[in-house]
Structure formats: structure tokens, C-alpha cells
N, C-alpha and C positions, 0 to 999 in steps of 0.2 A: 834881256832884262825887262820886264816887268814896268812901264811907266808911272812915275807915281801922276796920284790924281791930283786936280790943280781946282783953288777957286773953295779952298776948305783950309780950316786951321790943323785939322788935325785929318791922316785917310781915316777912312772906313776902315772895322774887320772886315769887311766880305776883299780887300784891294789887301790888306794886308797879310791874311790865309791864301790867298793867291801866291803873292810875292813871295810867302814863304815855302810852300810845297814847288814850285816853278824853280824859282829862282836859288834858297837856298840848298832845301833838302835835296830835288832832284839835277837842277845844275852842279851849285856848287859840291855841295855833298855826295852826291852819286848816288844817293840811298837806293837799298836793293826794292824791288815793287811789293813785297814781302813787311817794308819796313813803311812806304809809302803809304800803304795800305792799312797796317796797324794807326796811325797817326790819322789818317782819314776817318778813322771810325771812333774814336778819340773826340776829333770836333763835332761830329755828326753827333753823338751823344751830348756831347759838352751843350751847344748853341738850341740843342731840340729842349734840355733841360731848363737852362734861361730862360726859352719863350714861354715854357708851360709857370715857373715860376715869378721871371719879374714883369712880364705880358710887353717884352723889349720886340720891338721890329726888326726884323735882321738886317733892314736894309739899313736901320740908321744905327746898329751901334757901332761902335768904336773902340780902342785896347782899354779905355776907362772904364770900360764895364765890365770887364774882364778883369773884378777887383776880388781881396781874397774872401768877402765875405759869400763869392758866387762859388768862387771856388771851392772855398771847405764845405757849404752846401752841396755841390757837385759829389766831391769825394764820399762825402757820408751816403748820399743818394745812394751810391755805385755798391757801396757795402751794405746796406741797411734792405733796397728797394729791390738793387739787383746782384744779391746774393756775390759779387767780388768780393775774393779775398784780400788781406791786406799787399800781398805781393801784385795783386792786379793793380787795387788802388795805386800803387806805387809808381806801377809804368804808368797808368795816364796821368797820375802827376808829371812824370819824367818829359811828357809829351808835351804836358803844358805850359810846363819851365823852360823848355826848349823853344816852343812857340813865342813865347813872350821877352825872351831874351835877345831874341833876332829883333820882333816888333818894335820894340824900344827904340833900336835904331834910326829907324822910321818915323817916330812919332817922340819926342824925347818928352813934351808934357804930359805923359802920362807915367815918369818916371818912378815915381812916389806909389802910385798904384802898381809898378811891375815889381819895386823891392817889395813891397808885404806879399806880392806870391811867392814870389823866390823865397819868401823867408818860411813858408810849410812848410814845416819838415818831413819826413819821409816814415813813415808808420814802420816799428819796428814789430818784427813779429814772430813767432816761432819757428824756427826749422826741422819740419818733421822727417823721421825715418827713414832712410833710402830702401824702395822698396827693391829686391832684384830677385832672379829664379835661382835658382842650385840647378848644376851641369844637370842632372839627371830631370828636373822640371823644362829646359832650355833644352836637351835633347829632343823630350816626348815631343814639344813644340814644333820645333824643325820637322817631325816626322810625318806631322799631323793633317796637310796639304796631300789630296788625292789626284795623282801624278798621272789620270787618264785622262783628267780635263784640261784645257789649256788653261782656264783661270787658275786652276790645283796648281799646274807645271808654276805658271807665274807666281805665285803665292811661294812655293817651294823657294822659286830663286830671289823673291821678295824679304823673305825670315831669314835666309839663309845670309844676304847682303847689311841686312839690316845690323844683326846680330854681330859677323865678320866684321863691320867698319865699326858699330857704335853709333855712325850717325844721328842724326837729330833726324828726326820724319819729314821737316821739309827740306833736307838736302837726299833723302833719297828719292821725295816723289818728282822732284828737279832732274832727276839723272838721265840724262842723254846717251843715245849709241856711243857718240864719241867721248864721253865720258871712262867709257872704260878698256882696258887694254889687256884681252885677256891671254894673248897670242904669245905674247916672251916673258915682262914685267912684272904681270900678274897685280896691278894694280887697278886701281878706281879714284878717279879725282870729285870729290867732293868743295862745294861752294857752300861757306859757312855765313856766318853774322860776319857784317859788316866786309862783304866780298872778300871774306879770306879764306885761300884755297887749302887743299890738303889734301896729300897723295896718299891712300892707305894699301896697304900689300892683301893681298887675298890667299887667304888656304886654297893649296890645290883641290878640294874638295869643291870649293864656293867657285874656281876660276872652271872648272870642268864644267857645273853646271851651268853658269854664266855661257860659257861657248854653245851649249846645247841650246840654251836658250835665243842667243842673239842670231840660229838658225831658221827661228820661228817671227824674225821681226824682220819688217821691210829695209833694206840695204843703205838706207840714210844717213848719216850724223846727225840730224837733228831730231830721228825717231824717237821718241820716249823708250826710257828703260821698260817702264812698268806700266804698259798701257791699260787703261778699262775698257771695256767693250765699242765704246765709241773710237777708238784710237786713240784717242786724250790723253795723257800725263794724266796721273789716280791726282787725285787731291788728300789732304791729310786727312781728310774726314772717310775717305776711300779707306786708305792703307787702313785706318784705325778698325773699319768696320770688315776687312778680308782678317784681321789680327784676332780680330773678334771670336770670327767666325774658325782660325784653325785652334783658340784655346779651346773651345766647345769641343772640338772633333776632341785634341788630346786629352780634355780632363775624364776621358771613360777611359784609357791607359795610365793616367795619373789625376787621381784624383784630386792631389793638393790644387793643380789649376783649376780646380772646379771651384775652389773657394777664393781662388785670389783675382786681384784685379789688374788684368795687363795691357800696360798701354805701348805704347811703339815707345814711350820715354823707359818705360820698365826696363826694356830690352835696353836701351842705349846703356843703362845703368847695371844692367848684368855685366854688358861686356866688359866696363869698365871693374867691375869687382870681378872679374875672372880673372882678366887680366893682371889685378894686383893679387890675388891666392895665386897666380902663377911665378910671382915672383918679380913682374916686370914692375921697374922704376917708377915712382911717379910722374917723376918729368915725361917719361914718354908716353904713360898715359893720357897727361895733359897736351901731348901734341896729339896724339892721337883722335881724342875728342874737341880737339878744336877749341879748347879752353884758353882765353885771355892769361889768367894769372893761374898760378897751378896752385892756390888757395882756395880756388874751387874744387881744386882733385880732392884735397884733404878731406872731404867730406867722406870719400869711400873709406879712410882707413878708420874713422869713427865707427861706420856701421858694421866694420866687418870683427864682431867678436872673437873669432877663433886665429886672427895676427894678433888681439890684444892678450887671448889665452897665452900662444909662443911667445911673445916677449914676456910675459909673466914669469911664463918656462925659464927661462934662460936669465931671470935674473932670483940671485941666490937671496933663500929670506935672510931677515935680518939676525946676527947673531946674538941675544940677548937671553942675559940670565934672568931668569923668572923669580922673586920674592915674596916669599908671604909676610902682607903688611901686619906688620905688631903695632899696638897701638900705643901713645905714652901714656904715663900715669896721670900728668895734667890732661889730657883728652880726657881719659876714663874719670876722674874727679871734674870736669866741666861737665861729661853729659850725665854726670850722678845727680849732681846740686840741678838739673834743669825738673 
């Protein structure tokens, strides 16, 4: 625990950002480094913007200056200067409501200032388009990976994993030797948001080449899945730019991916709408993707026009008799006399 400071009415922020990534978020919370990390760059933004605007010292301020009139400056900053959209804006509010909801604790006179941030509210804002491939743009994909290189092989079993679990990009650049079990089970355990785990089954296709692959990795459990050249774990910014580079190879086989834009989320978002034109439940696709509440699923059966087409199908139009309106004679004598 974090001692507080003594010989002051109120702590410092610099004792109280302490206290709170220490003691709550990584203590008591367990928060993943993923999460630690997000929230680190959060204040590094937040406190660099403060000094450039109210000329505060960092060593003397305090959670009273951390009032919402900094803050709705902050937030506007972050969309206006640095191009964030409103769903960004929204996590670093999230970030910073969280921060000062703890602080409080600690510091109770500055109570009055932590209710007007809490009281921001949270920018609402449009929900655009799920973008995803059609099996035939998601095949070319797969294929696209030249299988003579060892970076090609990896890529290969990279897209092929990706796509087979759904995953988010940083649970697959996360994956460990002993993450996966390709020998009976045929599955891969995945570590989601908020350390929650999840077993997913792999096509005999993906587990085949999965074994061929984990021939060409050092005999470890803590080897990385998907090494880069150094032997490192790829980074998200890795996976994105190898994703990159096999849309390129496939869009001369298919040129739709020449026009479109794919990202490791595109893929998570195919599988999940494959999955439902295949027929499978929503509930299980929301297990599958690792989704809190399966109100997030809902969004694939929006974007997928051709399940709204068959239910259209399948419900009979309405039975009505059609009449031609006759008019009355008071109508026709009202619009004479106009």
C-alpha cells in the first residue's frame, strides 16, 4: 500500500496517480498491462495538456485542479487537435472517471470538483457499418501467404488462426506455445478483456497446420505463437502490417480486396458473420468472441442483409383488398367553391 503523504491538507496528483495505478488498478484490480497501459497514456496526455494550457506545475497540483472545466477542454482537445473520435473520447473520459472516483477517497475536499466530472456525460455517437469479407474474399486471403518463406509459413498459420478463433489482435499476438493444444482437443485458449479466458475449437485444417508450424518453434511454453524476426511476440502494429501485406498479394486474385480496407478487427468480424449465415446461435457466437453481453452480437444480424431478406421470405405479405378511393360530393363541392 502506497503511503499517504503527511504535513499537507490535501496529497498531491503526482502521490495520488501513484496510489491509484499501484495500489488500485494493478493491486487490487489485477488490471491486464494491456489495460495499465491504456490509462497510462490517458494521463500522459491529460497532465502534458494542463501544463501547456493553465502553465500548473505538476509537482504542485492536486485532484482540484483536475475540475471539469480542464476536463471538457481535454476532451474537446483530443477531437478537435487530435483527430479522436467520439468513441475514443469516451474511453479517456472512462479513464478519467475512474481516476477520480478512487482519488476522492483520499482526498474528500475536493468532493464538489470530482461530482461535476462525473457528471460529463459520455458523447453519443454513430454506429457505423460492420465492415466484413464474403467466404470467397476471406478464402483468396488465406491463400495469399507464400508458403516458401518462413515469415509466408507464419503469416499462413497467423490468418488462418485469426479468422478460425475470431479473436481480437491482441489476444492473438499474446499466444503462447502452451496456449495451444493441437495433439487431441484441437483447441487454443485465448485471454480476453478483463482476464477472461476462452477455449475455442480449431478446424482440422487450422490444427494441421498449427502442428506443422509449432515444428519450426523452439520446444518452450512460453515461446511466442507468432514470432517476428527477433523472436519477440509480433505487436499489433506487426500483425496489422503482415495483414497488410497478404491483402496486397490477394487483391491481383481478387480484386474486391484491392478496394477494401482490412484490418485484423475486419477479420474478427467476418468470422463472427460467417458464423451467423452458417446458422450458429447467437449466444454462441457471443461466447465465442468473448463478448460481455450478447447485445453486442446483435449488431452482426443488423448488417447481414440477406438473414433480413429470409425472414422477409418466410413471412407471408399482408392480405388486403385494394380500393379505388371515390371521392364525396361535399369533397368535390368544397374543392369547386376554393
Amino acid at each position: 500500500m502506497t503511503k499517504a503523504p503527511t504535513g499537507a491538507d490535501s496529497p498531491k496528483l503526482g502521490w495520488l496517480l501513484q496510489s491509484y495505478f499501484y495500489d488500485y488498478l494493478i493491486a487490487q484490480r489485477q488490471a491486464s498491462p494491456r489495460t495499465v497501459t491504456a490509462y497510462r497514456d490517458v494521463f500522459r496526455l491529460l497532465l502534458r495538456f494542463a501544463v501547456r494550457r493553465d502553465r500548473h506545475a505538476l509537482a504542485e497540483m492536486g485532484l482540484q485542479d483536475l475540475n471539469r472545466e480542464l476536463v471538457l477542454a481535454f476532451l474537446d482537445h483530443l477531437e478537435r487537435e487530435r483527430g479522436n473520435t467520439a468513441r475514443t473520447r469516451n474511453v479517456r473520459l472512462a479513464a478519467i472517471r475512474s481516476f477520480v472516483s478512487y482519488a476522492v477517497l483520499q482526498d474528500p475536499l475536493a468532493l464538489s470538483t470530482v461530482q461535476q466530472v462525473l457528471a460529463i456525460p459520455m458523447k453519443r455517437h454513430d454506429r457505423g457499418p460492420i465492415h466484413y469479407l464474403s467466404v470467397v474474399e476471406m478464402n483468396s486471403l488465406l491463400e495469399a501467404p507464400q508458403t516458401s518463406t518462413w515469415s509466408g509459413r507464419r503469416d499462413q498459420v497467423l490468418l488462418r488462426t485469426l479468422y478460425n478463433t475470431g479473436g481480437r489482435v491482441s489476444e492473438i499476438a499474446a499466444l503462447r506455445r502452451k496456449d495451444v493444444d493441437a495433439e487431441d482437443r484441437l483447441v487454443v485458449h485465448l485471454r480476453g478483456k478483463g482476464r477472461k479466458a476462452r477455449v475455442i475449437p480449431l478446424w482440422r485444417d487450422t490444427a494441421s497446420l498449427l502442428r506443422k508450424w509449432l515444428e519450426e518453434l523452439p520446444d518452450e511454453p512460453g515461446t511466442p505463437l507468432f514470432p517476428n524476426r527477433a523472436g519477440q511476440a509480433m505487436t499489433r502494429s506487426g500483425v496489422s502490417q503482415r495483414l497488410k501485406v497478404a491483402v496486397a498479394a490477394a487483391g491481383c486474385s481478387c480484386p474486391s480486396l484491392g478496394r477494401a480496407k482490412v484490418t485484423p478487427h475486419v477479420i474478427r468480424h467476418t468470422t463472427a458473420m460467417h458464423l451467423l449465415q452458417s446458422g450458429v446461435e447467437l449466444s454462441v457466437i457471443a461466447l465465442w468472441l468473448g463478448h460481455e453481453s450478447i447485445e453486442t452480437t446483435h449488431g452482426y444480424v443488423e448488417a447481414d442483409l440477406a438473414l433480413k431478406e429470409q425472414a422477409l421470405a418466410r413471412l407471408a405479405p399482408p392480405s388486403i383488398e385494394s380500393t379505388r378511393y371515390r371521392p364525396q360530393p361535399e369533397l368535390l363541392a368544397f374543392l369547386d367553391s376554393l
